[in-house]
N, C-alpha and C positions, 0 to 999 in steps of 0.2 A: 528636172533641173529648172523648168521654166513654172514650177509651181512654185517650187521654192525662191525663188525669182521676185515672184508674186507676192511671195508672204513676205516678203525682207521688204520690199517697198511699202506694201502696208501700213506695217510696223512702224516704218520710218515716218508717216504718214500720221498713225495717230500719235506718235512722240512728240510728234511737236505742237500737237493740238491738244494732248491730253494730261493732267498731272502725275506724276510719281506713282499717284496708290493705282490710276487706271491702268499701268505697264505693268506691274507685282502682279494683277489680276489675271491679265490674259497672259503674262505669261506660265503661271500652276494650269491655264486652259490647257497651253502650248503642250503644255508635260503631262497633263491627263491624256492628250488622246495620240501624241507620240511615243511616248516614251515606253519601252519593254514592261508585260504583266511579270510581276515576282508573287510566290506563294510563302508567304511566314508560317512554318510548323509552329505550334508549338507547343513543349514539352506533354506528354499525358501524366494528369496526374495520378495516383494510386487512391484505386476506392477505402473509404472509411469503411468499407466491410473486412471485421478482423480476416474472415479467412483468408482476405488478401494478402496479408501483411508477412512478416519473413515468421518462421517456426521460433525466433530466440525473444521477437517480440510479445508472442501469444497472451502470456501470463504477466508480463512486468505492465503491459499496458495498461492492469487490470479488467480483465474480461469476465473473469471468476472470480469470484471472491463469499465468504461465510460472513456474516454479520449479526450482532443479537443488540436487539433493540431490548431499551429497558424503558418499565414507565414509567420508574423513578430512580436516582439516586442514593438519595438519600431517606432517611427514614428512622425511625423507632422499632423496639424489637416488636414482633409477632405481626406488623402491621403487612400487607401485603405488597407483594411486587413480581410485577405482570413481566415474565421471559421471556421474548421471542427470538429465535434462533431460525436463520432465514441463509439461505442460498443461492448466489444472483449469477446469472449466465449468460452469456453472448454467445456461446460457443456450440457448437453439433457434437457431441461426443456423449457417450455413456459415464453417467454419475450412479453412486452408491455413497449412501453413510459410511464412514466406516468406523466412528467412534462417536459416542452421546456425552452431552456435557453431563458431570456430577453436579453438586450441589450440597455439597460439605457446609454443613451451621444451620442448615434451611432445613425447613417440613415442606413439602412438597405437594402440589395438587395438582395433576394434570389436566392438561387441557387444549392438546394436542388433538386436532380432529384428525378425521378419513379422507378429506379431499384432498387430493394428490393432485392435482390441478393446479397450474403456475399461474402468475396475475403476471401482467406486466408494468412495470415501474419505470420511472425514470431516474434517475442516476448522474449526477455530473454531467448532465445531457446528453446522456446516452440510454439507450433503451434496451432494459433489463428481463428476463423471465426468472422470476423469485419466487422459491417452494420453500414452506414452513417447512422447517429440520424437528423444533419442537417448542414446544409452547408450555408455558409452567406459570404456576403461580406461587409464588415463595413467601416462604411466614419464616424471618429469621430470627433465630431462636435464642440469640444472644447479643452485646453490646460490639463494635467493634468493625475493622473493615474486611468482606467477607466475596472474597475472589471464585468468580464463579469458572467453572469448567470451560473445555473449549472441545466446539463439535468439529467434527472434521469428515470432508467430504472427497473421496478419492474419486478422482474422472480419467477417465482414458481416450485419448486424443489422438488419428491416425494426421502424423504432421511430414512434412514437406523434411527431409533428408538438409542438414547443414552446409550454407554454401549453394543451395539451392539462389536464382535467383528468377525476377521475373519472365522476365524472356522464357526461361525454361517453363513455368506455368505454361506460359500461352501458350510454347510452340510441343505443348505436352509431353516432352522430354522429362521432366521432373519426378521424380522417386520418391516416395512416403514410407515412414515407416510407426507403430503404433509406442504414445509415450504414454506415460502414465504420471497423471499431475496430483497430488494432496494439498487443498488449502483449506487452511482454519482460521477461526475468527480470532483476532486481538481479545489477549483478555482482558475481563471490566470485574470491578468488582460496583460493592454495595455500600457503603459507608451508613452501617448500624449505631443509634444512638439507645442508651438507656433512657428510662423514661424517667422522666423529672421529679425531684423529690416535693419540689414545693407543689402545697394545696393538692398530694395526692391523697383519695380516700383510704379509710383503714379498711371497708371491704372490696379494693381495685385488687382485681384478680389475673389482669394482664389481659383479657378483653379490646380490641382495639379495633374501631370502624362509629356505624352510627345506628344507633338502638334502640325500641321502646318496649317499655313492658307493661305486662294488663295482668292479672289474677281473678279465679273466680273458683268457689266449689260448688262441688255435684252437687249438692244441698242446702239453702240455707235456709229451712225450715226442717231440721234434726231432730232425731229422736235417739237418745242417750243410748253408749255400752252397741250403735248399729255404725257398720261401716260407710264411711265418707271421703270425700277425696279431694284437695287444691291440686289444681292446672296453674300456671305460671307460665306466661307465654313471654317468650322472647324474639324479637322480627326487628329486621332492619339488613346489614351489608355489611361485611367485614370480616374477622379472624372467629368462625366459630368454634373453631377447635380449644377456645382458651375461655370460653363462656361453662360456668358449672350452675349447678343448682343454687341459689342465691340464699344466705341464710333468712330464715324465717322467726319471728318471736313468738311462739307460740303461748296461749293464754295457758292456767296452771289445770285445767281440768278436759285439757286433751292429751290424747296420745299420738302422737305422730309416726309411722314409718319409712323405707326408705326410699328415696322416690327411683320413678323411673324415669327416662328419657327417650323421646323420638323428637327426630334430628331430621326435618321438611327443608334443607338445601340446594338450592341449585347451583354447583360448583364449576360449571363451564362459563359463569360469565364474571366479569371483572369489576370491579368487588364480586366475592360469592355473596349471594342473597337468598332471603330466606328465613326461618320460624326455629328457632327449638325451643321444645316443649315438655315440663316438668310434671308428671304426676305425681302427688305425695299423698299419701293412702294415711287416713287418721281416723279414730275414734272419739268420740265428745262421752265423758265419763258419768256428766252431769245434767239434771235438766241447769236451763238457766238461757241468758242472752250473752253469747262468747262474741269478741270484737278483737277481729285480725287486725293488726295495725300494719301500715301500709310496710310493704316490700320493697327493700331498694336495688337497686344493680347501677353498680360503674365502670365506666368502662372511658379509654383514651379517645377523644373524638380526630379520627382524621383531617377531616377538613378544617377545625378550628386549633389545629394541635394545642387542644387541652382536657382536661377531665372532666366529664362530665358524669351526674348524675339522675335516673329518672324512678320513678315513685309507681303501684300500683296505689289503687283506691283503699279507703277502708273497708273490711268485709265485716260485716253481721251475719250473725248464727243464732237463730232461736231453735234449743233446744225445748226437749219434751219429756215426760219422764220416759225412763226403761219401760218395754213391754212385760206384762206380768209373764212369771215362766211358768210355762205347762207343763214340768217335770215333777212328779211328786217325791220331795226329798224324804218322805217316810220310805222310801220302795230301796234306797239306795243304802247298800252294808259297806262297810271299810272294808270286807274284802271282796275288792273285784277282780282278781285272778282266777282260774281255770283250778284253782289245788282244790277244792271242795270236787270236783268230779273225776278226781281220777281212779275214786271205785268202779266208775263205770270201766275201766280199762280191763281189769282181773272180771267182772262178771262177764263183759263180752267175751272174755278167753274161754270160761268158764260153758255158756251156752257156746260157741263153736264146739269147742272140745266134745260134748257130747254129741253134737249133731254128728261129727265127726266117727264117733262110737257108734252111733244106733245106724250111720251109711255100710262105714267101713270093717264094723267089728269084727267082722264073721270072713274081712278077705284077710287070710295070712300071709298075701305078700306086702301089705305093709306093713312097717312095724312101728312101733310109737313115737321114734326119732320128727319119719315121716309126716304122722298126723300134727304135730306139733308146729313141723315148720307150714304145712297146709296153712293152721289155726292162726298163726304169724301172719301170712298174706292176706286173708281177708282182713284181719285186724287191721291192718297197712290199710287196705284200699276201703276199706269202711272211714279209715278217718282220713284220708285222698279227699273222699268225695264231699263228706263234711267241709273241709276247708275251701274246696273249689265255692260250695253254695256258698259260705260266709263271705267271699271275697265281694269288696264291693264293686261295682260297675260304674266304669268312668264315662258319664253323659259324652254320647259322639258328638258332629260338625252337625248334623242334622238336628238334634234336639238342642242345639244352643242357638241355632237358627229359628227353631217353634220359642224357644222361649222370648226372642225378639218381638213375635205379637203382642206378647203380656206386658209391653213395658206400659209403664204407668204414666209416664211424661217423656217428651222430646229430648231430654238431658238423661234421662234413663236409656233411651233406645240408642242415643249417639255414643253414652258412652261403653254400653254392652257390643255394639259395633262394631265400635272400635276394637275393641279389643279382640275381639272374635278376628278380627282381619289381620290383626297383628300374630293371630296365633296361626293362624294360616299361612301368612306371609315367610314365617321362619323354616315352615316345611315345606313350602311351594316350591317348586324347579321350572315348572310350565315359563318361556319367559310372559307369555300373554296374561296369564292368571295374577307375575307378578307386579308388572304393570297396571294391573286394574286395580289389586290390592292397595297397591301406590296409590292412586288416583281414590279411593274409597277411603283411604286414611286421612288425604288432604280436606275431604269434603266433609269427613265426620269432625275433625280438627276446626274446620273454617265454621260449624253447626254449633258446636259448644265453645269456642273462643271469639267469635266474629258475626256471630249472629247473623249467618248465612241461611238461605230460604234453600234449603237442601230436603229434597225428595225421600221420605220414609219408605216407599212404596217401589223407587228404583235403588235403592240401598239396599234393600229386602229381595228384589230381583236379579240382582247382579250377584250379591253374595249366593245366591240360592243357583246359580249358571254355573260357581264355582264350587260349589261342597254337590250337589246333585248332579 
């Protein structure tokens, strides 16, 4: 009582000596060290981790969700377009595929890898684990708009019982039971254009990306009526599958065949990029100096969406004459069938038959039915054996391999090589063998079209690991 006494006189004391704001002051003092402690709760709020959150919110939240990314919309037919089909989660539960998109209008190239491996992404600011569902590359094959499939991915989710609420989490009362969720992406499509009439060329093949091309033959110094061959290379990025062998003008005193194709692509990356390459096998009928005029190829440029065209060089051919033939056409008769020696058939019967007499004459259990069919069997296997020697023997892997020594020039050896590796390659299984095969194709390819400093002596080695 007599403190408070104290303090009331004080008070009274600096009130009249001090201004209005000094009193407001000491008195909040008055009330900090009198006045009762209070504790303010307040409220807890609910973690941003979904599994917190109630069983009906899980999935509206978006926590799951399928998505396919395109890296482009729009487009021209055959041109490409990169699919990605992706799966994003927040959630702890077991996921499965359980339906793959189609791709109805489209040619397809996959390109879907092996790592199963999630990234993590960000998301509406939230933080994702995304796993490739599948990855494609698409060449649509028509005008028009072109709706793509939808992947779908089934999860199953052990979730908190309906009605559950937090309390009961915490106070571990709460009951779960296992749901089963399916979500799929929104579909998108592709909106396909035809390709434009105007300034297109009259040899546009439907080709679409970016290109160049080179030409050259095994030979250009010929020798008439002997086999020779143009290469045509084509390299660049884009829709290979619509690229053909490019017309050729060939001069009046060749003959041309029909070519072949290998196709050096590498189809996992976006554009596919990559060489394909034409051999066309021809003959020169004449001596003389033949001039290949240039070769063209066009094809739709992507990046400048327009047509373009590009040119090989002109090729020279000096011919030579035919080599003289070392056949003497005096030796040769118009008839060259077999019907002049079929007397030899009844004399060979003729000499068994007796041999058969002077063995058997004298045994009376055979009777002549018998000696006759005897006479038949050797006749048989006398001309067996005849046809085995006349058949001819097909040069093995080893001796086309010796014959690779003898080539005459580096565009001889590259292109017997080649070829050797190519015949290999078609009956290989080994994957190692065909791997190397690969790899020996691209270097013989890069030796005759690109004038690469490639090793006769490890081409020689490597094929010889493989046939030896």
């Amino acid at each position: 009582m007599d403190t408070n006494h104290s303090l009331i006189t004080f008070v009274h004391t600096v009130m009249k000596k001090s201004s209005a704001y000094l009193i407001l002051v000491l008195g909040c003092c008055l009330l900090f060290f009198y006045a009762p402690a209070q504790i303010i709760i307040q409220p807890q709020r609910v973690s941003n981790n979904p599994e917190a959150k109630l069983p009906e919110t899980l999935v509206t939240d978006g926590n799951i969700f399928v998505k396919v990314v395109l890296s482009k919309t729009n487009c021209v037919v055959n041109e490409p377009v990169l699919a990605t089909y992706k799966f994003y989660t927040r959630l702890n539960g077991q996921s499965k595929v359980s339906e793959l998109p189609t791709f109805t209008g489209c040619s397809v190239q996959e390109m879907t890898t092996e790592n199963t491996f999630p990234e993590m992404e960000e998301v509406n600011g939230k933080t994702f684990k995304s796993y490739i569902i599948r990855k494609v590359q698409l060449y649509p094959l028509h005008a028009g708009d072109i709706v793509l499939g939808a992947a779908s991915v089934e999860n199953v989710f052990s979730l908190y019982n309906k009605g559950t609420t937090i309390n009961d989490i915490r106070n571990g009362t709460a009951t779960t039971q296992n749901k089963t969720i399916v979500v799929s992406n929104q579909p998108v499509a592709i909106h396909v254009a035809d390709f434009p009439e105007k300034d297109k060329p009259a040899d546009f093949d439907g080709a679409v990306g970016t290109f160049t091309i080179k030409a050259m033959v095994n030979k250009t110094n010929d020798t008439a009526n002997e086999n020779n061959s143009l290469q045509i290379l084509i390299e660049g990025e884009g829709s290979f599958q619509n690229i053909v062998c490019p017309n050729i003008t060939w001069p009046k005193n060749i003959e041309a065949f029909e070519a072949t194709t290998t196709e050096m692509v590498n189809k996992v990356t976006y554009p596919a990029s990559g060489a394909k390459v034409f051999d066309v096998p021809f003959i020169a009928k004449a001596k003389g100096k033949l001039t290949l005029p240039p070769i063209s190829f066009s094809f739709y440029d992507m990046q400048t969406h327009a047509y373009k065209t590009v040119h090989t060089d002109v090729i020279t051919i000096n011919v030579t004459e035919a080599k003289a033939s070392n056949i003497d056409l005096t030796k040769i008769h118009e008839n060259i069938t077999n019907f002049k020696y079929i007397w030899i058939v009844p004399v060979l019967a003729l000499i068994v038959g007796i041999s058969l007499w002077f063995r058997y004459g004298f045994d009376k259990k055979k009777g002549p039915k018998q000696m006759v069919a005897e006479a038949d069997e050797m006749i048989e296997a006398t001309i067996g054996e005849q046809q085995e020697v006349e058949t001819v023997k097909e040069d093995t892997d080893a001796e086309k391999l010796n014959r690779l020594l003898l080539s005459e020039n580096d565009e001889q050896f590259f292109g017997q090589a080649k070829a050797l590796s190519l015949e290999l390659l078609a009956k290989e299984t080994y994957a190692n063998h065909v791997n190397l095969l690969n790899q020996l194709l691209s270097e013989c390819n890069a030796a005759l079209y690109g004038a690469a400093n490639v090793s006769k002596d490890d081409v020689l080695r490597r094929l010889e690991e493989i046939i030896l």
